[in-house]
DOZA-496325 format. One record per atom (N, C-alpha, C): residue in three letters; chain; atom name; x negated, y, z. Coordinates in pm, 1 decimal. Example, Ala and Ser with C-alpha at 12.3 -4.5 7.8 and 13.67 -1.06 7.14 Angstrom:
<guvos>
   pami   vofi   lummi         xx         yy         zz
    ALA      A       N    -1319.0     -569.0      780.0
    ALA      A      CA    -1230.0     -450.0      780.0
    ALA      A       C    -1320.0     -330.0      780.0
    SER      A       N    -1285.0     -225.0      708.0
    SER      A      CA    -1367.0     -106.0      714.0
    SER      A       C    -1290.0        3.0      787.0
</guvos>
This chain:
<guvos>
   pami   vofi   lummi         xx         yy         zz
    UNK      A       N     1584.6     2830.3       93.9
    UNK      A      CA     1716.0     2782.7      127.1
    UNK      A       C     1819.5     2833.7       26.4
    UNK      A       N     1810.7     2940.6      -20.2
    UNK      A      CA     1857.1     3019.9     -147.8
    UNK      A       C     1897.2     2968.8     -255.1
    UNK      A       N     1794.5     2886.9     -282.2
    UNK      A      CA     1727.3     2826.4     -425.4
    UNK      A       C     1827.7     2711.8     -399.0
    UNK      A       N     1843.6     2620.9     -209.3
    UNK      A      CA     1933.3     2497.5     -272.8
    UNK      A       C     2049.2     2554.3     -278.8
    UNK      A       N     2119.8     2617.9     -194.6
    UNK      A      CA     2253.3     2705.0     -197.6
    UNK      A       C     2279.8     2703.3     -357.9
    UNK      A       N     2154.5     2790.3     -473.0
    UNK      A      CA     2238.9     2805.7     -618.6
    UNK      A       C     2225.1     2688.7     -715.1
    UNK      A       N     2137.8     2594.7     -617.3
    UNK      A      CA     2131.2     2453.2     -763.1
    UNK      A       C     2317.3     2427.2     -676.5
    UNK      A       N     2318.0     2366.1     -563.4
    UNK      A      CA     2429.9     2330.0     -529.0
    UNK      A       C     2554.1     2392.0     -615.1
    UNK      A       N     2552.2     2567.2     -650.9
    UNK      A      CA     2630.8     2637.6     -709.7
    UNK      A       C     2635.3     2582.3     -850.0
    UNK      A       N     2532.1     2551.2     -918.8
    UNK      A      CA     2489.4     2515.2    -1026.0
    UNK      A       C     2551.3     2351.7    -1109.3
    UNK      A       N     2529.4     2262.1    -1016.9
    UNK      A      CA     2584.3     2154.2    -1004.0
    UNK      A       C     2764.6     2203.6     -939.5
    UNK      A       N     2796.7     2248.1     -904.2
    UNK      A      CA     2969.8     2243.8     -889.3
    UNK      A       C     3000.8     2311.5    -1022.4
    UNK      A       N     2953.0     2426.4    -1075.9
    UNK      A      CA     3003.2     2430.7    -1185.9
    UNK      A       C     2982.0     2398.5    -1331.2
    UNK      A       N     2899.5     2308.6    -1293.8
    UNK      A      CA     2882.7     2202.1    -1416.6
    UNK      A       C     2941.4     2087.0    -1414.4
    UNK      A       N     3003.6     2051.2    -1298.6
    UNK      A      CA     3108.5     1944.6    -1263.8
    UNK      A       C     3263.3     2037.6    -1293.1
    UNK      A       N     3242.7     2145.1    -1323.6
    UNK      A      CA     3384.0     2223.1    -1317.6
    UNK      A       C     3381.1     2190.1    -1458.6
    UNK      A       N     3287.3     2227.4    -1569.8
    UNK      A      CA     3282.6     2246.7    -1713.7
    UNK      A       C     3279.8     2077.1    -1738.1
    UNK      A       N     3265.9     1994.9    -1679.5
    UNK      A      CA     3281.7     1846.8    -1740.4
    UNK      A       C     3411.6     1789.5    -1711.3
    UNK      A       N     3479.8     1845.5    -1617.6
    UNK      A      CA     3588.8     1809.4    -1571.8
    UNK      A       C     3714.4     1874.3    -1681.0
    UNK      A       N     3706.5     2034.9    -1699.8
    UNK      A      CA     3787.2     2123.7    -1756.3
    UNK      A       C     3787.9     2105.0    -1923.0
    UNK      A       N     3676.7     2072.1    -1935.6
    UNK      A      CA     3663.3     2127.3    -2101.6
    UNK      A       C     3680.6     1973.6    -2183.0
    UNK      A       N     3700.0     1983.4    -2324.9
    UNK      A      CA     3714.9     1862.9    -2380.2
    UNK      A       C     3568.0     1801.4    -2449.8
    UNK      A       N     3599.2     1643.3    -2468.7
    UNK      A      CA     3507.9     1575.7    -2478.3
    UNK      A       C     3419.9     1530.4    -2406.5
    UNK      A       N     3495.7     1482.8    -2291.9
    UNK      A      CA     3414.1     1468.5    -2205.2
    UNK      A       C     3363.9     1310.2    -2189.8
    UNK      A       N     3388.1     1276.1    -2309.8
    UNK      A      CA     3408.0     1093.4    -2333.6
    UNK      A       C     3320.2     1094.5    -2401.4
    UNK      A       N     3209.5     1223.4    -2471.8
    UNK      A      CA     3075.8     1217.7    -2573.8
    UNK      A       C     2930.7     1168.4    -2486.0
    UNK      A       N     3001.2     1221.4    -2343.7
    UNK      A      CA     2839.0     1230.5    -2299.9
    UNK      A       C     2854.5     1185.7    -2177.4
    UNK      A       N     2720.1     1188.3    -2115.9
    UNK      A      CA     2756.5     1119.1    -1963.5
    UNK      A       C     2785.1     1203.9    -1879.5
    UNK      A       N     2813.2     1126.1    -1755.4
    UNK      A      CA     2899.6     1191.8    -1607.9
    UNK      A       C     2770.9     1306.7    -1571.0
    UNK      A       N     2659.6     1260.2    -1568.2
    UNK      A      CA     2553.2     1406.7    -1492.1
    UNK      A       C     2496.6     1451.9    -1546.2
    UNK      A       N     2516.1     1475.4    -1733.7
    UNK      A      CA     2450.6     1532.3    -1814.7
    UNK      A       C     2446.8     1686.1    -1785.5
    UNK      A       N     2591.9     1727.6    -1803.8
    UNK      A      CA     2618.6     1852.7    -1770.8
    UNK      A       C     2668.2     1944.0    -1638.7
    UNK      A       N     2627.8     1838.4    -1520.8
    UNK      A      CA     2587.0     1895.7    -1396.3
    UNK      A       C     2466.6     1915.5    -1420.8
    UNK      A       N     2378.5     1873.6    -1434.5
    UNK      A      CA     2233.1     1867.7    -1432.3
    UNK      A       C     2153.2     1987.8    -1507.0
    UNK      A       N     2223.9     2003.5    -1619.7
    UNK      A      CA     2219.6     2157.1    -1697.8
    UNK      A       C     2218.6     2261.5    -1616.4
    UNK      A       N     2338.8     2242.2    -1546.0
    UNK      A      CA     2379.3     2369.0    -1465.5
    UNK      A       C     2273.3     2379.4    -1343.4
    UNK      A       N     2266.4     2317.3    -1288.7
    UNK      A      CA     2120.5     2285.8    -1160.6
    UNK      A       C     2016.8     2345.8    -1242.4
    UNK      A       N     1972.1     2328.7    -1366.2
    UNK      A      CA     1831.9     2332.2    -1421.3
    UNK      A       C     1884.1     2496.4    -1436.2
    UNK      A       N     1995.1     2492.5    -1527.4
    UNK      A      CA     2050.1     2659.8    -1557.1
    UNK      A       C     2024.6     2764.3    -1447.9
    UNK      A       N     2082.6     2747.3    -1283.5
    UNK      A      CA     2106.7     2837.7    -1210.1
    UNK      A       C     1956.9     2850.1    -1140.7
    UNK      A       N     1901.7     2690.0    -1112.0
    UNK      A      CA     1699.0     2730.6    -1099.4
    UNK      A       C     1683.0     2839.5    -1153.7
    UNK      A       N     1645.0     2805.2    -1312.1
    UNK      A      CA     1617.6     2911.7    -1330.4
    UNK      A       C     1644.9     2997.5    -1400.2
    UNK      A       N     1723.2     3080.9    -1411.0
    UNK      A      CA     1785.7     3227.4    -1376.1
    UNK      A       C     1793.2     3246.9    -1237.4
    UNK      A       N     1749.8     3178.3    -1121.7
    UNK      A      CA     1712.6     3233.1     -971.6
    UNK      A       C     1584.0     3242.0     -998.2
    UNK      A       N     1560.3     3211.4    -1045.2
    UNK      A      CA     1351.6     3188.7    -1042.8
    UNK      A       C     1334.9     3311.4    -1145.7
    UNK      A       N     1379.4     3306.3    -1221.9
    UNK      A      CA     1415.2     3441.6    -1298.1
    UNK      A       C     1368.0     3564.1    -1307.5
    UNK      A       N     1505.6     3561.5    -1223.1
    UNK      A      CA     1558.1     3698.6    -1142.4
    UNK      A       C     1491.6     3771.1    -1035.6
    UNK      A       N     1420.7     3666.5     -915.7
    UNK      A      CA     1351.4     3714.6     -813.5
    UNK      A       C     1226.4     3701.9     -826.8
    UNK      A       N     1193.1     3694.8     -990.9
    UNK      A      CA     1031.9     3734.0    -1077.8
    UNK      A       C     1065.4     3884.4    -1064.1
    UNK      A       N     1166.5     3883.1    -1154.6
    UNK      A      CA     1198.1     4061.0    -1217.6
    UNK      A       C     1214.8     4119.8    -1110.4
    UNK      A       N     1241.3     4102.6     -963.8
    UNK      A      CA     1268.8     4182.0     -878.7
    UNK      A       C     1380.7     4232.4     -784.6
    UNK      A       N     1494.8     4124.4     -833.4
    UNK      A      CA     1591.1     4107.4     -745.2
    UNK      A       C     1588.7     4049.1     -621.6
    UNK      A       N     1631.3     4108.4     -503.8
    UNK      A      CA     1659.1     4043.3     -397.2
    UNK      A       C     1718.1     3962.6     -390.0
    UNK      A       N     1686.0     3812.2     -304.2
    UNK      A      CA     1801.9     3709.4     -240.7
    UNK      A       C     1919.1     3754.4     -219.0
    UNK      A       N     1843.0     3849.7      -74.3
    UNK      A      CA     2037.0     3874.0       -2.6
    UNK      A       C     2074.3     4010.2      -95.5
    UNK      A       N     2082.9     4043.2     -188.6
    UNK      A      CA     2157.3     4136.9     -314.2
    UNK      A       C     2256.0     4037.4     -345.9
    UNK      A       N     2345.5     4163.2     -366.7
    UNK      A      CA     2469.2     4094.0     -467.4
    UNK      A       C     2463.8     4022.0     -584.7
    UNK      A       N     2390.6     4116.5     -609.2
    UNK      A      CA     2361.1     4073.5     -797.4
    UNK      A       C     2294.4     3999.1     -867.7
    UNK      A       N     2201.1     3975.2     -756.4
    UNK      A      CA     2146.8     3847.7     -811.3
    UNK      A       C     2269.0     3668.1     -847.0
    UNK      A       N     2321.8     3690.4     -673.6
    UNK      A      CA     2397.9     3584.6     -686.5
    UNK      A       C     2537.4     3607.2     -785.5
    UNK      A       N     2587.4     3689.8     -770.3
    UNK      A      CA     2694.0     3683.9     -951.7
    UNK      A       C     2627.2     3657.1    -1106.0
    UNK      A       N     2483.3     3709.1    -1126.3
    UNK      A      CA     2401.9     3714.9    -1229.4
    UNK      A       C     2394.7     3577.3    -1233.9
    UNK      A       N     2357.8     3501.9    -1161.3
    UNK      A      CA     2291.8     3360.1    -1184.4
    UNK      A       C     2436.0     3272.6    -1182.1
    UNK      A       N     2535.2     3290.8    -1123.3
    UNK      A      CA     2685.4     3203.4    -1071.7
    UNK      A       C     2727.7     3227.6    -1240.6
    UNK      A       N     2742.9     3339.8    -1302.5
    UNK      A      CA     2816.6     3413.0    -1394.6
    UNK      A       C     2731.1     3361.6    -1536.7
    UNK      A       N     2577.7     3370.7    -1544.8
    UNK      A      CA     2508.2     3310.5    -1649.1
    UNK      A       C     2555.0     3151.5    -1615.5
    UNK      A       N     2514.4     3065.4    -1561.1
    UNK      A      CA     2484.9     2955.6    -1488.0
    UNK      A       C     2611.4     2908.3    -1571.4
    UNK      A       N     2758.8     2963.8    -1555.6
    UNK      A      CA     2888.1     2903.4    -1638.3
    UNK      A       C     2892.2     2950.6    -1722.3
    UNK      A       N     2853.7     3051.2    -1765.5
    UNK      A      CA     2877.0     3036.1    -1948.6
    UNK      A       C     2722.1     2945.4    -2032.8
    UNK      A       N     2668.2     2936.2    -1947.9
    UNK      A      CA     2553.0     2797.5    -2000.8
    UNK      A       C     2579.3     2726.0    -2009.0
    UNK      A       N     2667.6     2685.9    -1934.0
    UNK      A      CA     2721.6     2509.4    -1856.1
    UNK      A       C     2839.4     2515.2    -1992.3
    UNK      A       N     2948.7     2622.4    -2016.8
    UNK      A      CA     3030.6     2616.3    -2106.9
    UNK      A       C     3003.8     2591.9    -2220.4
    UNK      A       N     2900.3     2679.2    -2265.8
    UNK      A      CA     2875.8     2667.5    -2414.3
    UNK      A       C     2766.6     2520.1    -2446.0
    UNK      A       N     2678.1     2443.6    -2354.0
    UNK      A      CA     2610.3     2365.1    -2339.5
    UNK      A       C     2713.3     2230.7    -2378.2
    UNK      A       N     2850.5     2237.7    -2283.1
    UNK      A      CA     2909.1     2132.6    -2268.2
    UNK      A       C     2982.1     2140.1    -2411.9
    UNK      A       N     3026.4     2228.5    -2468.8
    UNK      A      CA     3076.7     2286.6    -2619.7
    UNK      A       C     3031.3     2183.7    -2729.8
    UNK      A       N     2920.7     2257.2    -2730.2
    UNK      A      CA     2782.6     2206.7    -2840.1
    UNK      A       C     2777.8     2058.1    -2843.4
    UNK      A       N     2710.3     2015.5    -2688.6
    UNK      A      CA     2700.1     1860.7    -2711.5
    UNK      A       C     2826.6     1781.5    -2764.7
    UNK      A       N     2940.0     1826.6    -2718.5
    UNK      A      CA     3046.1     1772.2    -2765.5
    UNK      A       C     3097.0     1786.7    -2925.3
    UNK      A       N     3099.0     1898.0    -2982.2
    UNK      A      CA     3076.1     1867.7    -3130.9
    UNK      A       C     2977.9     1818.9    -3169.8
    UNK      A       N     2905.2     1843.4    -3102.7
    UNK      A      CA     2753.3     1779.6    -3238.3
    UNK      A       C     2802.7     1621.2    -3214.1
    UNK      A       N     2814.0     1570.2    -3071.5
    UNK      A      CA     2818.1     1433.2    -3060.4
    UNK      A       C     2961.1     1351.0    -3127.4
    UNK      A       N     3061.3     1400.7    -3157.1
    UNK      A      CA     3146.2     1387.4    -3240.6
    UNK      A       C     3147.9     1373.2    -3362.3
    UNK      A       N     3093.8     1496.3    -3402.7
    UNK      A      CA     3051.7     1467.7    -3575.3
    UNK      A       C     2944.3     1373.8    -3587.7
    UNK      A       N     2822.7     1344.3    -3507.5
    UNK      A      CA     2721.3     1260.6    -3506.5
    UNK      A       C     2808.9     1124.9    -3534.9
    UNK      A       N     2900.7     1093.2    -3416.2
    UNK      A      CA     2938.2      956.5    -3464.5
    UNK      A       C     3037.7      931.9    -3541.0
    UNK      A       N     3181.5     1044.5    -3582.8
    UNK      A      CA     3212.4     1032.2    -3715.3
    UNK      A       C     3124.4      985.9    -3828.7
    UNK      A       N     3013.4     1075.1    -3837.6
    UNK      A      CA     2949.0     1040.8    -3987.0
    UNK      A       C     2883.1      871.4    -4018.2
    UNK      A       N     2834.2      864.7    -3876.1
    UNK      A      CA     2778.6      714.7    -3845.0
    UNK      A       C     2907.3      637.1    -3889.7
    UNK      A       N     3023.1      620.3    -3822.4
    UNK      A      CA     3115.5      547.4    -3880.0
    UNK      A       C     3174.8      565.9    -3996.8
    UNK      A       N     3146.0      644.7    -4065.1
    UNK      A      CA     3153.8      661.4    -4222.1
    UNK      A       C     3077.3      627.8    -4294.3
    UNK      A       N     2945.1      573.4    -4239.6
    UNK      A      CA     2806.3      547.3    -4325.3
    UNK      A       C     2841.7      392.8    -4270.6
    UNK      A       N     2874.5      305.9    -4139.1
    UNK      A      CA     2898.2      168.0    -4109.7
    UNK      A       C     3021.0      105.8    -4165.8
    UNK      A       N     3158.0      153.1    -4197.6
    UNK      A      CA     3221.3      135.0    -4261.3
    UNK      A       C     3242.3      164.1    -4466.7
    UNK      A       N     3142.4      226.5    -4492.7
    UNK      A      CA     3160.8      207.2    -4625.4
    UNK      A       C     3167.3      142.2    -4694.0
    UNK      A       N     3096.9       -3.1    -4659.5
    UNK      A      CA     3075.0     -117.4    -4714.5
    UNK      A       C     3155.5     -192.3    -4660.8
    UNK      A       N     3235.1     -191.0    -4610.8
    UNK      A      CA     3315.9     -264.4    -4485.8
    UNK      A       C     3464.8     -293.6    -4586.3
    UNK      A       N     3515.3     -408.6    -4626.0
    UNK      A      CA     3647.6     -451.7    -4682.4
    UNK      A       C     3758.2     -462.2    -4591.7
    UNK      A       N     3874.2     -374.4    -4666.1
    UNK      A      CA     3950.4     -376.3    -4608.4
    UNK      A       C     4080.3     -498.7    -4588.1
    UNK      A       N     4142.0     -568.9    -4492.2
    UNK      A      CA     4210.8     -703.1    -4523.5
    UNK      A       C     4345.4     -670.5    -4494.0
</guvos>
């Protein structure tokens, strides 16, 4: 029951990082919820390998606290790379292209 509790956690704040951060016009609507679900799995699956308890604190800040700076820097990345990806494309489709 744990496990859905932190995808649920997982998915809100990957809807927080698609909502908040820019570029959010590179990629799709459940790309980077879906990160975060896969993110907070596992670092729960993780964590209660290595030996953390469920009902511990620390597990659930460890996984909430990794889980958004994954989701942040995830949503980051795709968004430059996918920017410059299609800048360069439209610099390689327009070269040949006359101007009127």
């Amino acid at each position: 029951m744990e496990l859905l509790f932190i995808a649920l956690g997982g998915a809100i704040l990957g809807l927080g990082a698609r909502y908040l951060l820019p570029h959010r016009h590179t990629h799709g609507a459940v790309l980077v919820p879906a990160i975060g679900v896969i993110a907070a799995s596992v670092l729960w699956v993780a964590l209660t390998w290595a030996g953390l308890k469920w009902n511990g604190g620390w597990i659930w800040w460890i996984t909430l606290v990794g889980t958004a700076v994954i989701v942040t820097v995830a949503d980051l990345v795709i968004g430059r790379v996918r920017t410059s990806s299609d800048d360069r494309l439209l610099a390689q489709l327009t070269k040949g292209a006359v101007a009127r």
